[in-house]
C-alpha positions as CSV (number, residue, x, y, z in Angstrom):
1,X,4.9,8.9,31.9
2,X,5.6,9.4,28.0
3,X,7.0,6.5,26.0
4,X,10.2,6.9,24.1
5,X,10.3,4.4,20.8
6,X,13.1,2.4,21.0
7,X,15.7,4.2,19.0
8,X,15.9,7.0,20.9
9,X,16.2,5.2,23.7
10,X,19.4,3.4,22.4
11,X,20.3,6.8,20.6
12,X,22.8,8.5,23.5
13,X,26.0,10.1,22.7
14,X,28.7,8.6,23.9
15,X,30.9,10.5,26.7
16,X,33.1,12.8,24.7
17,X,31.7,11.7,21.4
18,X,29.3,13.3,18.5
19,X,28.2,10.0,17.1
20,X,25.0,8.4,18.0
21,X,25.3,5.1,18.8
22,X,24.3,1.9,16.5
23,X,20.0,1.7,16.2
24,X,17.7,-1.0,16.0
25,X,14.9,-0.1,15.2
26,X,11.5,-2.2,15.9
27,X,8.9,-2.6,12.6
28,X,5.4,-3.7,13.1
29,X,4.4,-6.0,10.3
30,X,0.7,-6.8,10.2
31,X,1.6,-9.6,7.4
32,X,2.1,-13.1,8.3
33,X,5.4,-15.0,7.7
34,X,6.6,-16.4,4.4
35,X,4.1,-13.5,2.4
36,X,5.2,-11.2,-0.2
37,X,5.3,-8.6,2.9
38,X,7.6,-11.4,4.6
39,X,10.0,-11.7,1.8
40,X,10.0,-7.7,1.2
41,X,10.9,-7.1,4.5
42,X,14.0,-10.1,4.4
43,X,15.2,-8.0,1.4
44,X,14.8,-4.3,3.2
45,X,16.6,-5.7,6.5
46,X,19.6,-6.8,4.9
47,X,19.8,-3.9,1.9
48,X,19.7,-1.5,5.7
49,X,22.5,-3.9,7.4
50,X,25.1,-3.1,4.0
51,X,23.9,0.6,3.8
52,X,24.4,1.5,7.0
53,X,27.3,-0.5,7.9
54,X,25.6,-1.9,11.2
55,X,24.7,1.9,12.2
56,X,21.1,1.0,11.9
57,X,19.4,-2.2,11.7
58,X,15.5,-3.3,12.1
59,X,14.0,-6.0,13.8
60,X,10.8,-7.3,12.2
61,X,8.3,-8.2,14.8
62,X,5.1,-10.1,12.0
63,X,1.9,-10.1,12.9
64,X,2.8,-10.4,16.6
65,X,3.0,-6.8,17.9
66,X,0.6,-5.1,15.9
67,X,-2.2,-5.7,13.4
68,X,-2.7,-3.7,10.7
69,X,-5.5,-2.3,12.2
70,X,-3.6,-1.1,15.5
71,X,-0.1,-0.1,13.2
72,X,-0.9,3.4,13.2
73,X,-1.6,4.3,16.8
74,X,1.8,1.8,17.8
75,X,3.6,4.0,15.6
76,X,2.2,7.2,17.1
77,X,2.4,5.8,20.6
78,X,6.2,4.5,20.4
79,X,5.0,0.6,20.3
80,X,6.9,0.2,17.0
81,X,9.2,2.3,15.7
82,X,8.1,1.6,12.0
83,X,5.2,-0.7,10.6
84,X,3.3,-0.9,7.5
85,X,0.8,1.7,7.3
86,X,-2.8,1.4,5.4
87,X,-4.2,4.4,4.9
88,X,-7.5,4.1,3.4
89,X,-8.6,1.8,6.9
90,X,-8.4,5.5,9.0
91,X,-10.4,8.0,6.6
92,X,-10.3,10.4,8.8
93,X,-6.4,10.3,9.6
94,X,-5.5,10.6,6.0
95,X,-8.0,12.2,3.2
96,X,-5.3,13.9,0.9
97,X,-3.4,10.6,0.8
98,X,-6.4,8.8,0.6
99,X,-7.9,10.9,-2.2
100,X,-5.1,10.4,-4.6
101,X,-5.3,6.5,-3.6
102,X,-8.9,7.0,-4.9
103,X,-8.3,7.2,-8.1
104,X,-6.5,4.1,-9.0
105,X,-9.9,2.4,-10.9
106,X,-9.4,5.0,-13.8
107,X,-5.9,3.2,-14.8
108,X,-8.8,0.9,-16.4
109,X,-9.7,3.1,-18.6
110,X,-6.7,3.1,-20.6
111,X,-4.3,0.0,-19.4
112,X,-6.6,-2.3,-18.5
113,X,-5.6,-5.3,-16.5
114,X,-1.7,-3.8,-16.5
115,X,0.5,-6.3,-14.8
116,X,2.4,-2.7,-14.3
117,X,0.0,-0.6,-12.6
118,X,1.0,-1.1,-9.0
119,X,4.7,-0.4,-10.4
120,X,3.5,2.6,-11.5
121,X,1.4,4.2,-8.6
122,X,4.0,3.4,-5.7
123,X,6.3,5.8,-7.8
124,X,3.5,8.1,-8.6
125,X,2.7,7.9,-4.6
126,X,6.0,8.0,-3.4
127,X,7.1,11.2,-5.4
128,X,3.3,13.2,-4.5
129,X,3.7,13.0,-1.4
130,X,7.1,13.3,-1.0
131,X,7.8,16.7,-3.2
132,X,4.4,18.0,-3.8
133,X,1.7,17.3,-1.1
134,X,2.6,18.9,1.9
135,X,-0.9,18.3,3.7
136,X,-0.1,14.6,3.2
137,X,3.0,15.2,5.2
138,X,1.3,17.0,7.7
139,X,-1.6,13.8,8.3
140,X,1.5,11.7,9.0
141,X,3.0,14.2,11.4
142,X,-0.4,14.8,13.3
143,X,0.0,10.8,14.0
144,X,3.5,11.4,15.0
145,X,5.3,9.4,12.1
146,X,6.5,10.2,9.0
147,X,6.3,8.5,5.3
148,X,8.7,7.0,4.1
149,X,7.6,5.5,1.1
150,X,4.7,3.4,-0.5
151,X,3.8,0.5,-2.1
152,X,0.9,-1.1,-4.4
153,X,-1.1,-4.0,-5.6
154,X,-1.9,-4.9,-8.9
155,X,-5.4,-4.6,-10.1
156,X,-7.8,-5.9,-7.7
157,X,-10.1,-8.8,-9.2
158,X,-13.0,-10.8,-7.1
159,X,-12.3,-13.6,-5.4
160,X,-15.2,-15.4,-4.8
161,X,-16.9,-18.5,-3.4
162,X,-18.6,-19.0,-6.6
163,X,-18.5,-18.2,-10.4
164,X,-19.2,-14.1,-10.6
165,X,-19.6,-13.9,-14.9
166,X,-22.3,-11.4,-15.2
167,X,-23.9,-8.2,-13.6
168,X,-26.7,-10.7,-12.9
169,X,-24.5,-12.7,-10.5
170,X,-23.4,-9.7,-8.4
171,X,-26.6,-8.5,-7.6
172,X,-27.2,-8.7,-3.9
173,X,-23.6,-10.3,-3.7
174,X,-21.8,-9.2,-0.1
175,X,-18.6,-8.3,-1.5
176,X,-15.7,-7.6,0.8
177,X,-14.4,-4.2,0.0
178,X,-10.8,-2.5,0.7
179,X,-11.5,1.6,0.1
180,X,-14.0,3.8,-0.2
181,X,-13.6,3.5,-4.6
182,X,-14.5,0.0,-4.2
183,X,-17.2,0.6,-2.0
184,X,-19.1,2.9,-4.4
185,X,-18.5,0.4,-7.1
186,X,-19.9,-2.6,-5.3
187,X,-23.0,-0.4,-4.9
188,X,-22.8,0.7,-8.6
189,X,-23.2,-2.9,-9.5
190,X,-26.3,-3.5,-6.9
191,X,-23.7,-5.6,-4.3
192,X,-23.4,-4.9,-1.0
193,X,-20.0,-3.7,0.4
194,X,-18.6,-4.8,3.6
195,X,-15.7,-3.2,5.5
196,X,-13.2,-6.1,6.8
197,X,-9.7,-5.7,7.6
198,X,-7.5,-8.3,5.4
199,X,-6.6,-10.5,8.9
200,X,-10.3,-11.3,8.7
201,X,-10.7,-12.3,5.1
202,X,-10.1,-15.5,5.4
203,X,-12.8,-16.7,8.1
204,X,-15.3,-14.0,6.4
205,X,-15.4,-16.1,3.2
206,X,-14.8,-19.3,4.7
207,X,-17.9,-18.6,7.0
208,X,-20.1,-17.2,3.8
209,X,-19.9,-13.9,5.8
210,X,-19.3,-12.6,2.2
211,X,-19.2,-13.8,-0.9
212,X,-16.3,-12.4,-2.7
213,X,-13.4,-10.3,-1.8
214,X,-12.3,-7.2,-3.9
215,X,-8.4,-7.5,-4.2
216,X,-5.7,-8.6,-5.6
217,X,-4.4,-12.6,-6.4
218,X,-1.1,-11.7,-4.6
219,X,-3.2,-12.3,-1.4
220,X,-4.6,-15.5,-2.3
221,X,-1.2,-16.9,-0.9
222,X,-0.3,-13.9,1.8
223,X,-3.8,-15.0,3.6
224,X,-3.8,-18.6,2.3
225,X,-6.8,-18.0,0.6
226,X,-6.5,-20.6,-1.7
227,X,-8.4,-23.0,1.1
228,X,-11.4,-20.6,0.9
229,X,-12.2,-19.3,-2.8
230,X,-13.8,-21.1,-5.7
231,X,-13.2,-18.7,-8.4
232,X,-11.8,-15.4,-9.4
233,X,-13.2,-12.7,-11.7
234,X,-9.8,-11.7,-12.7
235,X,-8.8,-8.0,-12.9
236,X,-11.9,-6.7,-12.2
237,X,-13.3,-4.7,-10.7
238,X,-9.4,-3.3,-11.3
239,X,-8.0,-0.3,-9.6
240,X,-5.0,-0.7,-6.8
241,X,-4.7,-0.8,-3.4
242,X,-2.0,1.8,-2.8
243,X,-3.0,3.5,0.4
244,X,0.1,2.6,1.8
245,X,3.4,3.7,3.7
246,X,5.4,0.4,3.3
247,X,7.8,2.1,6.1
248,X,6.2,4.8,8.1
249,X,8.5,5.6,11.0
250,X,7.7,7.3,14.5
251,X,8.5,10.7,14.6
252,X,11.2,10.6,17.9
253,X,12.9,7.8,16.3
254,X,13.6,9.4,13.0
255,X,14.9,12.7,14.5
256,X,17.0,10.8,16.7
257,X,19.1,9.3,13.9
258,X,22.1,11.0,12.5
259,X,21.8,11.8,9.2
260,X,24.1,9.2,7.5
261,X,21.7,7.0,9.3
262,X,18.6,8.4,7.8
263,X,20.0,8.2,4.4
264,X,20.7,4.8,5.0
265,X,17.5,4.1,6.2
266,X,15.6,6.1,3.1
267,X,17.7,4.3,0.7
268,X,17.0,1.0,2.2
269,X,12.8,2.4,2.0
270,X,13.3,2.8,-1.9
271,X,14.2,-0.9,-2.2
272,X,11.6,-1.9,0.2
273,X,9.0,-0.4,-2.4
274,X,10.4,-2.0,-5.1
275,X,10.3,-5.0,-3.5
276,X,7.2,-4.8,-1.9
277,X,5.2,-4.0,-5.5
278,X,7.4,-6.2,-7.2
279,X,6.3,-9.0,-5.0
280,X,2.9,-8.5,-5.5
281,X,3.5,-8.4,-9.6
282,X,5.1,-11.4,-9.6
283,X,2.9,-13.0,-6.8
284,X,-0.3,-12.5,-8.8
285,X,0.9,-14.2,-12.0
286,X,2.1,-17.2,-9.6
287,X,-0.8,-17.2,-7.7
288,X,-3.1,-17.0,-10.9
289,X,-1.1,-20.5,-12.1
290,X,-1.3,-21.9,-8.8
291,X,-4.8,-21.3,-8.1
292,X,-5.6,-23.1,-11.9
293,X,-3.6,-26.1,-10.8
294,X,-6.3,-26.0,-7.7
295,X,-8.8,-26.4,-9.6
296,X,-10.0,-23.0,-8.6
297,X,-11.6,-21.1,-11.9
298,X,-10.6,-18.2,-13.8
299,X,-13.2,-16.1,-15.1
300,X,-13.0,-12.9,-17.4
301,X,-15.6,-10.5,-17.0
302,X,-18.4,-10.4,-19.7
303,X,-18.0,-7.4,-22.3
304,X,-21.0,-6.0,-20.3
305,X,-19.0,-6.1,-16.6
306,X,-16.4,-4.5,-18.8
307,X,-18.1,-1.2,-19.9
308,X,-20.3,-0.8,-16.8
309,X,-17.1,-0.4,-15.1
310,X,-15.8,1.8,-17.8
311,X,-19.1,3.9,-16.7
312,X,-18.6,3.6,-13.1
313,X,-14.9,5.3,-13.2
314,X,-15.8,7.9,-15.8
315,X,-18.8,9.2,-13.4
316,X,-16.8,8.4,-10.4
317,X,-13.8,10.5,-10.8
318,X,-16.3,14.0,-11.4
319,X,-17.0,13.4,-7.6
320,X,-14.1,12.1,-5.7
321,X,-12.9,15.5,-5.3
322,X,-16.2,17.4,-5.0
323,X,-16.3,14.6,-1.9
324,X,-13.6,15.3,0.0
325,X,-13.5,18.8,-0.3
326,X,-17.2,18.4,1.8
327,X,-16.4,15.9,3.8
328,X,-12.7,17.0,4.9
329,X,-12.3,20.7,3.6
330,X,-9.7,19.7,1.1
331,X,-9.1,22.9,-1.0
332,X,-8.1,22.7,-5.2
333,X,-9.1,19.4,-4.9
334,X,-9.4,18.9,-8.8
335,X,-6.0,20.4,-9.3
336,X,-4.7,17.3,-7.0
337,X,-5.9,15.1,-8.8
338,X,-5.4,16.4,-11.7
339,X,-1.3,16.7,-10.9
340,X,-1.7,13.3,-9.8
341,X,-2.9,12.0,-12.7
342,X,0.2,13.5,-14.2
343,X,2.7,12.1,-12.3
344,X,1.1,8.3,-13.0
345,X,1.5,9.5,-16.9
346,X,5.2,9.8,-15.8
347,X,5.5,6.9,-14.1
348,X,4.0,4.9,-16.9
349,X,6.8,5.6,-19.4
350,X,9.5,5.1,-16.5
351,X,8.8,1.7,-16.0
352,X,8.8,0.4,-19.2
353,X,11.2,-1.6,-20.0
354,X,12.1,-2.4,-16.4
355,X,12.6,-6.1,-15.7
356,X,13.7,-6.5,-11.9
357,X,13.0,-5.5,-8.9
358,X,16.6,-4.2,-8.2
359,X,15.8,-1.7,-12.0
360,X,12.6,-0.9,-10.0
361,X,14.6,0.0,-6.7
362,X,17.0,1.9,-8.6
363,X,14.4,4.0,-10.6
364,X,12.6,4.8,-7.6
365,X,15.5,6.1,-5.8
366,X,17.1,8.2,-8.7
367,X,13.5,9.9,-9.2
368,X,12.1,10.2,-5.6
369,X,13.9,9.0,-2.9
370,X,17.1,10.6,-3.4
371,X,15.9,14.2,-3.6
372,X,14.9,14.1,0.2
373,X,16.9,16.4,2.2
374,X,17.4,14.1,4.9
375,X,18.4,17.4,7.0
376,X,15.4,18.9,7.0
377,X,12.7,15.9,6.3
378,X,10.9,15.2,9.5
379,X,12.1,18.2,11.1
């Protein structure tokens, strides 16, 4: 027997009536309570409740329906009807999302360690696949869910067991990677990658499984890391993790709101991204004074770390597209890029200046988010 998410369960007309009936809507959080994510999703709930008027509302469910691991087939399936998607854990799923993702390392090349960068790729994200990348839209909807909206870190750095200040020291290091960017790196630098979802970072250092982990400070305190790491290379290797739908939401569900209710629910997306990268902005500088307090050391990469990162990224970005194009039959992968590239060139000068999340939220919405046609999207 096929399941039916929740909402359009709840979604019958009333006897004589055109309206659909008041949603609540069930989202699969794969973040723990009291995280970034947590507080994000606190923010999103209640910005729905207002927009709405009660029409729609969403229940959080965190880290105790799905992981983030199983988030994508809940989604499909009808377990959740929305849930925080990664897309660089399911290669296969998503290449054209995932090969704009790619690319994050080479805002080192000219910003490097920008407190702004995640800012800056959830809007570039968030308006590519939205208005220009219809075969991203398409991966979503062969999993039965649709984007709406993303999110970022800000630049990844190591966070390690031990002090990581020279290419000496990462030789034959395992380093917990993220994405397949990272992965290459580690390699670049003679290190080993290792695959690991985030709910398993935590007992993977603490067991010397590896021996640093390639992402961002927010996380020491998402993942209460704190307890486990000894000292942080900071912003480096760089790049962002923004393989992300921050609300991804089952297909069924989404057709069976009205579309005052979808609006609603898009608008209340645009401040979940804001808050969501926002977060993570804020959490890292926090978490960088925090971990000091600790005890635990902060370490800037040698001038030599530096440029053979510099040399990585250069080199790197002549194959990501040549690579997907063999391994998944992307077509014009260059010009992707390339128009992605843009659009973060765009997004840079948008958010300067901006000094909250609610100027972030607003900004996203006036350039992205509210030129959805909520009639036709998802249809």
């Amino acid at each position: 027997m096929k399941k039916y998410p929740l909402a359009a369960a709840i979604g019958l007309m009333a006897m004589g009536s055109v309206a659909v009936q008041a949603a609540e809507l069930r989202f699969a959080s794969g973040y723990p309570q009291g995280s970034i994510t947590s507080d994000a999703l606190g923010v999103f709930e209640e910005r729905l409740d207002e927009l709405s008027g009660g029409d729609v509302s969403v229940r959080v469910f965190e880290l105790s329906l799905l992981n983030l691991r199983e988030t994508p087939a809940g989604i499909r399936d009808g377990m959740a009807d929305m849930g925080v998607v990664l897309t660089p854990y399911f290669p296969a799923d998503f290449p054209h999302t995932n090969m704009v993702a790619e690319v994050s390392m080479s805002i080192e090349l000219t910003e490097r360690g920008s407190s702004q960068a995640g800012l800056v790729y959830t809007g570039a994200m968030s308006e590519f696949i939205f208005s220009e990348c219809t075969e991203c839209r398409d991966e979503f909807a062969a999993q039965n869910q649709l984007f709406l909206g993303s999110a970022a870190t800000p630049p990844y750095s190591l966070l390690c067991r031990e002090k990581v200040d020279s290419l000496e020291a990462l030789e034959g290091k395992n380093l917990r990677t993220s994405g397949a960017q990272w992965a290459r790196w580690a390699e670049s630098v003679g290190a080993n990658p290792i695959t690991m979802s985030v709910n398993e970072i935590y007992e993977g250092l603490s067991q010397g499984v590896v021996d640093c982990s390639v992402q961002s400070t927010s996380e020491l305190s998402v993942f209460n890391l704190f307890e486990v790491v000894d000292d942080i290379t900071v912003n480096y290797p760089s790049g962002t993790f923004s393989g992300v739908g921050s609300a991804n939401i089952n297909l069924d569900s989404w057709r069976s709101l009205n579309e005052e209710q979808r609006q609603a629910l898009l608008e209340a997306t645009a401040v979940l991204s804001a808050e969501f990268s926002w977060g993570y902005e804020k959490g890292a500088v926090d978490n960088e004074r925090t971990a000091e307090e600790q005890g635990i050391g902060l370490t800037q990469p040698s001038e030599a770390m530096v440029e053979k990162n510099r040399e990585f990224i250069r080199e790197d970005l002549k194959t990501i597209a040549s690579a997907y194009e063999e391994r998944y039959g992307i077509q014009n992968a260059d010009e992707k890029i390339e128009r992605f590239r843009e659009l973060l060139g765009e997004w840079r000068e948008r958010i300067d200046g901006v000094e909250s999340s609610e100027e972030l939220a607003d900004l996203y919405w006036e350039h992205v988010f509210s030129k959805v046609d909520v009639s036709q999207y998802g249809q």
